[in-house]
C-alpha positions in Angstrom: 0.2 -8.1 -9.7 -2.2 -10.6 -8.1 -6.1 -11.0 -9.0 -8.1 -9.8 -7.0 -11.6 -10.7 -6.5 -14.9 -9.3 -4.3 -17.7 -11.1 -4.1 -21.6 -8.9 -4.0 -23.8 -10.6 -1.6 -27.5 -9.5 -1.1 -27.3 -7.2 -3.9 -25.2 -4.5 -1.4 -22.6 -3.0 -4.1 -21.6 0.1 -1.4 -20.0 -2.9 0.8 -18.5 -4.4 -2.0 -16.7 -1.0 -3.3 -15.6 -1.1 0.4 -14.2 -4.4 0.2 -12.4 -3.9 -3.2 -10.8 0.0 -2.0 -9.1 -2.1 1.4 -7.9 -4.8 -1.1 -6.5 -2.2 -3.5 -5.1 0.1 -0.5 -3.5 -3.2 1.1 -2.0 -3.9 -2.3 0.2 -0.7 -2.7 -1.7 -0.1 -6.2 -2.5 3.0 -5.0 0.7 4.1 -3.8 2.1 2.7 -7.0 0.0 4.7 -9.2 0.5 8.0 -7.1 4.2 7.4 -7.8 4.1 7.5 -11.4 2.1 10.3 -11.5 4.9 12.8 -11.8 8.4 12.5 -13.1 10.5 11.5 -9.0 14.5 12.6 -8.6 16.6 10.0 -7.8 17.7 12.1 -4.6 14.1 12.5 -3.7 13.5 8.4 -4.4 16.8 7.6 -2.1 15.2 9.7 0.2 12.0 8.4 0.5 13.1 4.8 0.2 15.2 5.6 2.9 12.4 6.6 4.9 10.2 4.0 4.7 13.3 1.4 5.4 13.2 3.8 8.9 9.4 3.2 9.2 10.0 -0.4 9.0 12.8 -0.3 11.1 11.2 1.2 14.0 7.8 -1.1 13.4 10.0 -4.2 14.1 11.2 -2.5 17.1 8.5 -1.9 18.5 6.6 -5.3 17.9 10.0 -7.1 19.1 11.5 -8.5 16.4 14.7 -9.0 16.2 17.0 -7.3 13.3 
């Protein structure tokens, strides 16, 4: 895990809260944490790991990269 650091300029806190919840997000910390929340079945964890490889799949696709 990487640091990561938000800066408060002018005293506005809301936009740094802002700032900090996109870093996290972009992280995957929150997808992480969701994920340990509750016990996952390996079939259900092949599954969705399968899925996202399909996501990324048809991403590349679309942008033109070639696979």
């Amino acid at each position: 895990m990487k640091d990561l650091e938000v800066k408060v300029i002018d005293n506005d806190v809301e936009k740094a809260i802002r700032i900090l919840k996109k870093k996290i997000q972009n992280d995957g910390l929150f997808k992480r944490l969701k994920l340990k929340k509750s016990y996952e079945k390996p079939s259900e964890y092949r599954r969705r790991k399968l899925r996202e490889a399909m996501r990324r799949h048809r991403i590349a696709v679309r942008k033109g990269y070639k696979i």
